[in-house]
SESEVEX-631090 format. One record per residue: residue number from 0; y, z, x of N, C-alpha, C in turn. Coordinates in steps of 0.02 Angstrom, whole numbers, plus 50000, padded with zeros to 5 digits. Atoms other than C-alpha are relative to their C-alpha. Example, Ala and Ser with C-alpha at 12.3 -4.5 7.8 and 13.67 -1.06 7.14 Angstrom:
<rs>
0	49941	50000	50045	49775	50390	50615	50060	50000	50045;
1	49941	49997	49958	49947	50357	50684	50055	50037	49961;
</rs>
This chain:
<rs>
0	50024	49988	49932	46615	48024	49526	50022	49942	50046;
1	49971	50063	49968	46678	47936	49680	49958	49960	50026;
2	50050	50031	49982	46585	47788	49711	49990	49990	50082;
3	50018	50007	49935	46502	47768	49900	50007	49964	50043;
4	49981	50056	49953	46568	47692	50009	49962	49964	50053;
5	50062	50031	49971	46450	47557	50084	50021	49990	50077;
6	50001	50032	49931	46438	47518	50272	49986	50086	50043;
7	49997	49920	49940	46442	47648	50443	50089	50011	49990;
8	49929	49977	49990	46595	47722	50479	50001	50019	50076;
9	49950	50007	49966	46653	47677	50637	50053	50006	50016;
10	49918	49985	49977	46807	47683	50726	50015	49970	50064;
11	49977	50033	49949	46911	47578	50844	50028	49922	49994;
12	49947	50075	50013	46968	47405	50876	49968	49962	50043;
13	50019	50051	49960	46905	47238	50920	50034	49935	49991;
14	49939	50064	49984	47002	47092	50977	49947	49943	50003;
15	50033	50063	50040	46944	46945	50869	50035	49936	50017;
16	49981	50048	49995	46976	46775	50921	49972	49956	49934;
17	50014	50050	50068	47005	46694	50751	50008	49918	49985;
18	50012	50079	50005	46950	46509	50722	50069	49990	49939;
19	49971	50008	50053	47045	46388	50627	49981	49994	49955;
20	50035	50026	50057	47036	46351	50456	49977	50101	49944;
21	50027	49919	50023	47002	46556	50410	50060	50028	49990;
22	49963	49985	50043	47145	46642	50305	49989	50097	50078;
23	49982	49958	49946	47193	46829	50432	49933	50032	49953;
24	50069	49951	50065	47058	46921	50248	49958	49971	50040;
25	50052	50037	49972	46946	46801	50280	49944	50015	50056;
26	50040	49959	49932	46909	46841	50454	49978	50053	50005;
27	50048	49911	50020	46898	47018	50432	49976	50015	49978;
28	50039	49979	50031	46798	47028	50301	49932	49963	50046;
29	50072	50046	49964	46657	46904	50410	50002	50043	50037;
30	50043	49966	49950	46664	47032	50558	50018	50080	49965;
31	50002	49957	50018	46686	47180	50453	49918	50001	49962;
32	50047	50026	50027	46529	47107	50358	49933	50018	50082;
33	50049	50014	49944	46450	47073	50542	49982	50088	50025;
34	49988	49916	49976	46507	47272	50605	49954	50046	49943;
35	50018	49952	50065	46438	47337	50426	50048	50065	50003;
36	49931	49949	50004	46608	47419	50430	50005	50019	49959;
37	50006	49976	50068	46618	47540	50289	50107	49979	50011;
38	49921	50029	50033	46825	47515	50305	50027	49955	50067;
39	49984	50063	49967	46900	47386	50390	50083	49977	49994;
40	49930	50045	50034	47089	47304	50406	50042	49956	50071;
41	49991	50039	49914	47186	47188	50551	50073	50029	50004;
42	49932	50004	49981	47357	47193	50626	50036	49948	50026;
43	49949	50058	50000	47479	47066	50608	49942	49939	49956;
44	50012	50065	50032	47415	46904	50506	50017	49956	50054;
45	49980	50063	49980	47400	46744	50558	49956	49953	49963;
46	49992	50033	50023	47417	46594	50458	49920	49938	50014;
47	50070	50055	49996	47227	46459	50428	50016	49974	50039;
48	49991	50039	49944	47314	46352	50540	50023	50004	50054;
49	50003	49962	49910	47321	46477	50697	49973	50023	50018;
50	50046	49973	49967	47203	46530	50803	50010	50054	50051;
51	49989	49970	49963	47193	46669	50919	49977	50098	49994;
52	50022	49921	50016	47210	46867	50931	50010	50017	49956;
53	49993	49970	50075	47186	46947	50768	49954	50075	50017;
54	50018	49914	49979	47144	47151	50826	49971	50017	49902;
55	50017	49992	50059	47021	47198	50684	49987	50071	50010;
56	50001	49943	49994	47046	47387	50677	49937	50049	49944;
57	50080	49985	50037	46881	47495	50603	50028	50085	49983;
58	50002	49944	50050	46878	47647	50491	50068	50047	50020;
59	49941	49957	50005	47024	47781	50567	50046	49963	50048;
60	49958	50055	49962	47102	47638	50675	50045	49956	49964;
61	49955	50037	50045	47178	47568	50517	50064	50036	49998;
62	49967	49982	50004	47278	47700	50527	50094	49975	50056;
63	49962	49999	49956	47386	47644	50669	50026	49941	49994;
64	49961	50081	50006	47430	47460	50608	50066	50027	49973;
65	49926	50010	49996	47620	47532	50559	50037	50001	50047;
66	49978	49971	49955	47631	47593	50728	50010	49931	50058;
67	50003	50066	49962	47615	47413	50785	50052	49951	49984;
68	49959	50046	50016	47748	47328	50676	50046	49964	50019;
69	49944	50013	49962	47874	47328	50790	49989	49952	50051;
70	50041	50025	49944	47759	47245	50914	50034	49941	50017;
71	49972	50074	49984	47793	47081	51018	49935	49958	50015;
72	50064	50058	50005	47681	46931	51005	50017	49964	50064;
73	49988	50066	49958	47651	46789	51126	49968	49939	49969;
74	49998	50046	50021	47619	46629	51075	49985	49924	50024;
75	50006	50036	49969	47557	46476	51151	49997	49930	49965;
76	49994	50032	50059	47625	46329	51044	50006	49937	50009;
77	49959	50068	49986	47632	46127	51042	50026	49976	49943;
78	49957	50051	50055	47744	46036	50942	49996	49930	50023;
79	49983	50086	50028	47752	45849	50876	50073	49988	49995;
80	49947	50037	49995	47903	45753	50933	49997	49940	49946;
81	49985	50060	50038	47971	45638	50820	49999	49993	49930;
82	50023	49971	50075	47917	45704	50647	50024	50067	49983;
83	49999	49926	50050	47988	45831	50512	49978	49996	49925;
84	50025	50016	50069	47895	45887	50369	50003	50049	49978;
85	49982	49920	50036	47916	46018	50243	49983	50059	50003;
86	50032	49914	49970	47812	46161	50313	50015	50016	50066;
87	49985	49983	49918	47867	46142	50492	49930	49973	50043;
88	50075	50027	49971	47668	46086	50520	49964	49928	50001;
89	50041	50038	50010	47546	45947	50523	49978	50000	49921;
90	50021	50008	50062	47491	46002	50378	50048	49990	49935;
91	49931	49995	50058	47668	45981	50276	50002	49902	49969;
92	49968	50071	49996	47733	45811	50198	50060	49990	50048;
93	49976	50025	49937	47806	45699	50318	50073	49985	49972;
94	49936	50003	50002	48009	45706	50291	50057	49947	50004;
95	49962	50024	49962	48075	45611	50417	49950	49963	50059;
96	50011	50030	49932	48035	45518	50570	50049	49944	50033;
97	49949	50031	49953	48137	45473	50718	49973	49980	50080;
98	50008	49993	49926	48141	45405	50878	49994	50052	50062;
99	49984	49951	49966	48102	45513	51017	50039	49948	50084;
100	49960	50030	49953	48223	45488	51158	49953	50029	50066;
101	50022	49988	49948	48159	45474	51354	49999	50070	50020;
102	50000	49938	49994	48124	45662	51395	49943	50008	50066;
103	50021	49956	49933	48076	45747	51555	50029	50066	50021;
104	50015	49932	49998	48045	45923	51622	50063	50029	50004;
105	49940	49975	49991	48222	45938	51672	50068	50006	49930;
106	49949	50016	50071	48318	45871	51492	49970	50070	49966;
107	50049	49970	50030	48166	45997	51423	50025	50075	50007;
108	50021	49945	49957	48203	46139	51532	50099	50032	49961;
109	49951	50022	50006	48401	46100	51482	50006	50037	49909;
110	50019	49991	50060	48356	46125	51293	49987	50086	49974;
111	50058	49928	50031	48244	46273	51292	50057	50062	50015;
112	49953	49939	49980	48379	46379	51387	50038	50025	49952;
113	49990	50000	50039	48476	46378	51244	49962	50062	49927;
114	50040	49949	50064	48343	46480	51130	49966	50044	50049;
115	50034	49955	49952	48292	46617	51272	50057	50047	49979;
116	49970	49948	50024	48375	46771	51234	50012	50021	49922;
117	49973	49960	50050	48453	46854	51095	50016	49952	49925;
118	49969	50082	50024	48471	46691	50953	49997	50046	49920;
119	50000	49996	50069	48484	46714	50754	49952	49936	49970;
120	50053	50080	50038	48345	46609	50665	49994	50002	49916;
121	49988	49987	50068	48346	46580	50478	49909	49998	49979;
122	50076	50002	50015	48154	46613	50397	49969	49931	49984;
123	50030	50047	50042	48067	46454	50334	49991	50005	49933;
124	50023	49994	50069	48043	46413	50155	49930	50020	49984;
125	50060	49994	49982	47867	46417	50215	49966	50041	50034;
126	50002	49923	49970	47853	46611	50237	49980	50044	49945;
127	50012	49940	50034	47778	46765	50157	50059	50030	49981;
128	49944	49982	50009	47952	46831	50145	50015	49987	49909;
129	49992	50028	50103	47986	46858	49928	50069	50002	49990;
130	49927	50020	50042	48137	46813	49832	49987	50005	49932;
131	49996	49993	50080	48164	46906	49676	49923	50011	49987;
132	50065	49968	50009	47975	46967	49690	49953	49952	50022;
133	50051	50049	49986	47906	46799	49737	49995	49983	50069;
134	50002	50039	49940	47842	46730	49901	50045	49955	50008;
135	49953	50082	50004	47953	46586	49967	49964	49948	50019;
136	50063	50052	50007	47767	46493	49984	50011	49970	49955;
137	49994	50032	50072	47771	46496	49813	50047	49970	49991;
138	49926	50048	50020	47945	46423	49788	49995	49942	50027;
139	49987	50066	49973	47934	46298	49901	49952	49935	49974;
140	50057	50028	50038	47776	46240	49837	50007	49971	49926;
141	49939	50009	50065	47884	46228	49680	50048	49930	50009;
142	49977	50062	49995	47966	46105	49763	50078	50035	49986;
143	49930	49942	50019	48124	46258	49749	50023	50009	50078;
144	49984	49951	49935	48229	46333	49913	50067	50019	49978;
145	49942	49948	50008	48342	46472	49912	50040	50038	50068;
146	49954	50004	49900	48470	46534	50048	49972	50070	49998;
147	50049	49967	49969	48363	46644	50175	50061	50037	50030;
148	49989	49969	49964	48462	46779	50269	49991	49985	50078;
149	50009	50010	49947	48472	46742	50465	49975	50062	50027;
150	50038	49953	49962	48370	46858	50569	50000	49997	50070;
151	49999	50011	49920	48403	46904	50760	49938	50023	50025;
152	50057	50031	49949	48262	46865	50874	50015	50033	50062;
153	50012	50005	49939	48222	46905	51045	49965	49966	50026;
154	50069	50018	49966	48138	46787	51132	50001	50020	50064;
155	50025	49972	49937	48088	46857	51298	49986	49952	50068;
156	50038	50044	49946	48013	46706	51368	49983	49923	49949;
157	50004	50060	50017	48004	46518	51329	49994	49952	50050;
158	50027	50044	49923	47912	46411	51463	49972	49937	49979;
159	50050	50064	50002	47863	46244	51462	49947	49994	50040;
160	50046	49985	49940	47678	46225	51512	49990	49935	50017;
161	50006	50067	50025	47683	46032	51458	50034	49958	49971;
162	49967	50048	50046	47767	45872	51393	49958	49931	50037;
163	50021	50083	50009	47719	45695	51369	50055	49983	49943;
164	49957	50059	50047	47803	45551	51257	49987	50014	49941;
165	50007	49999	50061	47763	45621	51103	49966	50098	49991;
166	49997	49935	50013	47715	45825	51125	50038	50028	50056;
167	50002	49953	49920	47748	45978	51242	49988	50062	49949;
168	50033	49924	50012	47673	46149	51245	50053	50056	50009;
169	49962	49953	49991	47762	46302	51253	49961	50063	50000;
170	49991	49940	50005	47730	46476	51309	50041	50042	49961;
171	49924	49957	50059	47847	46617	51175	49962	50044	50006;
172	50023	49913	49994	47840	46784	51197	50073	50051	49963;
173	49958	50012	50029	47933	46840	51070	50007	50088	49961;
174	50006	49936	50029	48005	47016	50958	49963	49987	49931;
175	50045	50028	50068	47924	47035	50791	50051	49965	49955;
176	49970	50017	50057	47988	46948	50637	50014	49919	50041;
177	49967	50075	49977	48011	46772	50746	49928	49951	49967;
178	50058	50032	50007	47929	46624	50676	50020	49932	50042;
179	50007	50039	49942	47871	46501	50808	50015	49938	49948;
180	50013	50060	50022	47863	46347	50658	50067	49986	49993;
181	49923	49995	50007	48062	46382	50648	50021	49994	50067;
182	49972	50014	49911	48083	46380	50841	49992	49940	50023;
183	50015	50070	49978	47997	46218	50871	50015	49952	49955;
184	49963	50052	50016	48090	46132	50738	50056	50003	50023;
185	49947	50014	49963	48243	46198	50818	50022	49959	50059;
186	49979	50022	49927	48205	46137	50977	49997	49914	49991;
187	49988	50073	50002	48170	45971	50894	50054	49960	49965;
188	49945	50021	50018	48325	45958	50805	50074	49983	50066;
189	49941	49986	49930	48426	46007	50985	49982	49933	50042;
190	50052	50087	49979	48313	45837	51047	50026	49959	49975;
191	49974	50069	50036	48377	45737	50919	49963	49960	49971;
192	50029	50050	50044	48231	45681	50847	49929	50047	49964;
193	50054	49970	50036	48135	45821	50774	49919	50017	50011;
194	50041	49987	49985	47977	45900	50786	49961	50059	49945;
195	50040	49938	50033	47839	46017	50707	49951	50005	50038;
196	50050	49954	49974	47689	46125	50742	49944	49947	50013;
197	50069	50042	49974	47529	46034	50812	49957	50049	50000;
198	50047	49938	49967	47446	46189	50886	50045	50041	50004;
199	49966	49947	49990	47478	46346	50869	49950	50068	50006;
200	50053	49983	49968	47376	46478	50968	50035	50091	50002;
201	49978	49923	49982	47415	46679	50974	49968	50022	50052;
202	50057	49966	49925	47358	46759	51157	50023	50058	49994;
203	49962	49912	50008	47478	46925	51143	50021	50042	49966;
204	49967	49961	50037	47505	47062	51034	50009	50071	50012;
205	50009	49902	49953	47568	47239	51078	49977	49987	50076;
206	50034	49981	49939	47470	47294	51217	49940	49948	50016;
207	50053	50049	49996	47338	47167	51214	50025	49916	50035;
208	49984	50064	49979	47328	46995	51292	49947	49981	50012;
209	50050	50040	50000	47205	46863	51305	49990	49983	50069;
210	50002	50011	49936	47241	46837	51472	49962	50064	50069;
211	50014	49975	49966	47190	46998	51526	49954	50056	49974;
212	50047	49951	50011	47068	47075	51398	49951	49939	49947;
213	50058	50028	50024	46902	47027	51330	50018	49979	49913;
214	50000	50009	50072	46919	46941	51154	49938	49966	49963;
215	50039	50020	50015	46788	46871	51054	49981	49946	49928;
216	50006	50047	50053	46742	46719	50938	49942	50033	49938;
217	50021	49982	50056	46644	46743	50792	49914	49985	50033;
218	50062	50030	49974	46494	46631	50855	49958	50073	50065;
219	50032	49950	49946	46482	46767	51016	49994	50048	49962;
220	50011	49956	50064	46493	46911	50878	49925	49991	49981;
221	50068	50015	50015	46331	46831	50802	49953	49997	50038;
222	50038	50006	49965	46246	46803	50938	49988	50053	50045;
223	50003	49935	49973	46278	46983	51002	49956	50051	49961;
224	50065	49962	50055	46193	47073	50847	49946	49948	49999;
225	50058	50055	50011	46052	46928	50845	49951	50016	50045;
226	50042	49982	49924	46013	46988	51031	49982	50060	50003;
227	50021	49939	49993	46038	47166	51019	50014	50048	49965;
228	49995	49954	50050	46079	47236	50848	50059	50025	49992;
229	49952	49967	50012	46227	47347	50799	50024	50019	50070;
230	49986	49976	49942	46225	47425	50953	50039	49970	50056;
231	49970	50060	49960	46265	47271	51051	50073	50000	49988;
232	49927	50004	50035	46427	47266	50937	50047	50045	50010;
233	49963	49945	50004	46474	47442	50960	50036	50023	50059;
234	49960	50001	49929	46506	47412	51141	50062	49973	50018;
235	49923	50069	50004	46638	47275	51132	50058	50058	49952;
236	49956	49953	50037	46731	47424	51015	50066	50053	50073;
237	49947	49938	49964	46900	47493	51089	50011	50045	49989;
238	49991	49930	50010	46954	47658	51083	50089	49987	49973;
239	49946	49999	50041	47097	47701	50941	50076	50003	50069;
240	49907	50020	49983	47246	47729	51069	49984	49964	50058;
241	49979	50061	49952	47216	47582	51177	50061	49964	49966;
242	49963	50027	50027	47322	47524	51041	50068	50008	50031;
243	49926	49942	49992	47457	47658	51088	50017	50004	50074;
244	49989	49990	49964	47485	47624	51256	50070	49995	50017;
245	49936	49988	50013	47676	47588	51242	50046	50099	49982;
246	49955	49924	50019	47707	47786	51184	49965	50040	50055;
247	50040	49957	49942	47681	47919	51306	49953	50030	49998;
248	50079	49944	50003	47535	48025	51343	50014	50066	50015;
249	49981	49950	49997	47559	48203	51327	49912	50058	49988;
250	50064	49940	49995	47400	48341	51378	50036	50067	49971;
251	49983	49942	50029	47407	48502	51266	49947	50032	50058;
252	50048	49937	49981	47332	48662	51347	49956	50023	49958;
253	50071	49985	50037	47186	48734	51280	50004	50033	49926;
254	49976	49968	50063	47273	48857	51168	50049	49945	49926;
255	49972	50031	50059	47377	48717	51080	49962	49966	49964;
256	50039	50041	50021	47247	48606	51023	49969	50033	49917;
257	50016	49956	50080	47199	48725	50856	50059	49984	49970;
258	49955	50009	50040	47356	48739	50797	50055	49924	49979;
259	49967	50065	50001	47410	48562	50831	49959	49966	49934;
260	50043	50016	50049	47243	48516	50730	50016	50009	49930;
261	50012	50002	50046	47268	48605	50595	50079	50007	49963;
262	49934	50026	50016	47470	48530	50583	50064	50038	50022;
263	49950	49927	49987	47571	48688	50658	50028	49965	50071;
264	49948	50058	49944	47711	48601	50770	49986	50101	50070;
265	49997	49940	49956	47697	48728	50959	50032	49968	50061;
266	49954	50039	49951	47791	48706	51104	49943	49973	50066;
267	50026	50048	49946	47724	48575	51252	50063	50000	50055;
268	49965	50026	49957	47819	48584	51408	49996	49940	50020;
269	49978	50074	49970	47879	48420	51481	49982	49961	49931;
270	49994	50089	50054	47861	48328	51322	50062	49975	50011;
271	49933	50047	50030	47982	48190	51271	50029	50019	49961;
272	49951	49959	50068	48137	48238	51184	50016	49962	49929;
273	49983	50052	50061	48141	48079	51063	49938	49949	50025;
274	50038	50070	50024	48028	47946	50985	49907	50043	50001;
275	50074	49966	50005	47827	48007	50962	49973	49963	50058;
276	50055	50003	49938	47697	48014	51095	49937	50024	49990;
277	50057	50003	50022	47527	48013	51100	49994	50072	50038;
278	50027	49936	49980	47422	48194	51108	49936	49991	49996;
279	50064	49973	49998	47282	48254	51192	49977	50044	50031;
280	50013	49936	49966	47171	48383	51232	50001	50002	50061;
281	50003	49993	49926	47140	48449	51406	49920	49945	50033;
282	50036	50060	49985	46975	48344	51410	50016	49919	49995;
283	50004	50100	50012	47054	48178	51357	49990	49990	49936;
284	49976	50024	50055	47024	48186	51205	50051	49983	49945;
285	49940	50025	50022	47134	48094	51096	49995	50028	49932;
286	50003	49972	50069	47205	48189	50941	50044	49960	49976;
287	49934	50019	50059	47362	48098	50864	50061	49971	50028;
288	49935	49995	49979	47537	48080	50873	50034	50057	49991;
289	49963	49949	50041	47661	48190	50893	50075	49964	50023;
290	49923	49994	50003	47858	48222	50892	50036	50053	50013;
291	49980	49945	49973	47971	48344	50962	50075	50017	49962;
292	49959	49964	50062	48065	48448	50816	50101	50022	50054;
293	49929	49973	49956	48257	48508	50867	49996	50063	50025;
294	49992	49923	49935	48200	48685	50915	49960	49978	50062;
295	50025	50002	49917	48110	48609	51057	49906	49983	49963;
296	50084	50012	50001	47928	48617	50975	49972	49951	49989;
297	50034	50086	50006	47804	48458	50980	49967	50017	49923;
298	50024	49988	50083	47757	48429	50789	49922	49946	50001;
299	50050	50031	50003	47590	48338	50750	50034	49933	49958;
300	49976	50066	50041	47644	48150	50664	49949	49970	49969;
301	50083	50038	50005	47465	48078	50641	49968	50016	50045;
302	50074	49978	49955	47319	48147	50692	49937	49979	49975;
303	50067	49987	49994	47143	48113	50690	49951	50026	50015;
304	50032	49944	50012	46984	48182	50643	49960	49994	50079;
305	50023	50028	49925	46880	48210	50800	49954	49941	50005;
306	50034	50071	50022	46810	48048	50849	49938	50004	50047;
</rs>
């Protein structure tokens, strides 16, 4: 018999501002714990020693973390001039250390141009990425490195918000697969005297941004059920295709909504002729994804149950 699955069953998404020092599990299991989320899972990772947006998606909202992969992050990052150490971080052994040469906004500005657009970056040894089945954590940790494949990047955006004699900050707004601890040693190798991670802060992912939507620490979390129970919690909950705002929105008529439900592709005027788009009924409600087959008809891709 199948055993019961403990918690409510919820649905939706809440944008977790994750402390440091907490593993991407970690976190989710503390506000999946806090939610009494019967299922629970996040989108995108980020590393104990980054803080920021970590979208903790709740019971049929898990469904939509592949639909995010492609996504673009932002990034709000300082690096240490003058130091390289084997993880790219603070927290690595210390390598090297060099002089840093006189630097101002303009030598800075001079630099960065250089890694804005379209660049090839090679992964870190100090990456989830496996070799031959293994992490290249593990290897390196081994005290092992093996030759990484170069990977093209987009960065979008690379702003200085800050420098002094020994850091500067950076804005990155970046495609997926870029790692920021590989960018800011680049930029400290193009310096001439090296650099790694200090701080490293996530504000943007997908559709989301810190700058322009409500996120929440753990501490406010607690102190939201403490005040006013579950309920309190269930408010701060997004709705599954806030996620999906990147794909289009497509209203079925009254009659399609059965047969879309129960998976039977029917035709939708004005849909999109390529890539999936989001469907919904004539009230708004949100059923799924769909896709538009070569005879013309919109097919169902992922749907959900009604929410």
């Amino acid at each position: 018999m199948a055993r019961k699955r403990r918690g409510r069953e919820i649905n939706g998404i809440v944008l977790f501002d994750k402390p440091l020092g907490l593993s991407s599990n970690q976190a989710l299991q503390r506000v999946r714990r806090l939610f009494n989320a019967a299922k629970a899972g996040h989108t995108g990772s980020l590393d104990p020693a980054a803080s920021g947006l970590l979208p903790v998606c709740f019971g049929q909202a898990t469904r939509i973390s592949g639909l995010l992969l492609d996504a673009d992050k932002t990034y709000r990052v300082t690096g240490r001039l003058g130091t390289r150490t084997d993880s790219g971080d603070l927290e690595g052994e210390v390598i090297e250390t060099r002089e840093v040469p006189p630097l101002d906004a303009e030598a800075m500005e001079a630099v960065l141009a250089r890694f804005r657009g379209r660049v090839e970056q090679v992964p870190p040894m100090y990456s989830a990425l496996k070799h031959e089945g293994k992490r290249l954590y593990e290897l390196a940790r081994e005290g092992k490195t093996v030759e990484r494949k170069a990977r093209t990047i987009d960065f979008h955006e690379v702003t200085l918000e800050a420098l002094s004699s020994t850091e500067f900050t950076l804005r990155v707004h970046s495609s997926k697969g870029a790692y920021i601890r590989t960018l800011v040693e680049d930029i400290g190798e193009a310096l001439g005297c090296g650099a790694v991670v200090a701080e490293l802060r996530r504000i943007g992912l997908g559709p989301w941004s810190m700058d322009e939507q409500s996120t929440y620490r753990l501490e406010e979390l607690e102190a939201m059920v403490a005040e006013g129970g579950l309920d309190a919690l269930d408010r701060v909950i997004l709705p599954i295709d806030s996620a999906l705002g990147a794909y289009p929105a497509v209203v079925l008529d009254a009659a399609s909504v059965t047969p879309i439900r129960h998976g039977h592709p029917v035709f939708v005027p004005n849909a999109p002729q390529t890539g999936w788009f989001r469907l919904y009924a004539p009230d708004d409600l949100f059923l799924g994804m769909g896709e538009v087959l070569d005879d013309g008809r919109t097919a169902p891709r992922r749907l959900f149950a009604a929410l």
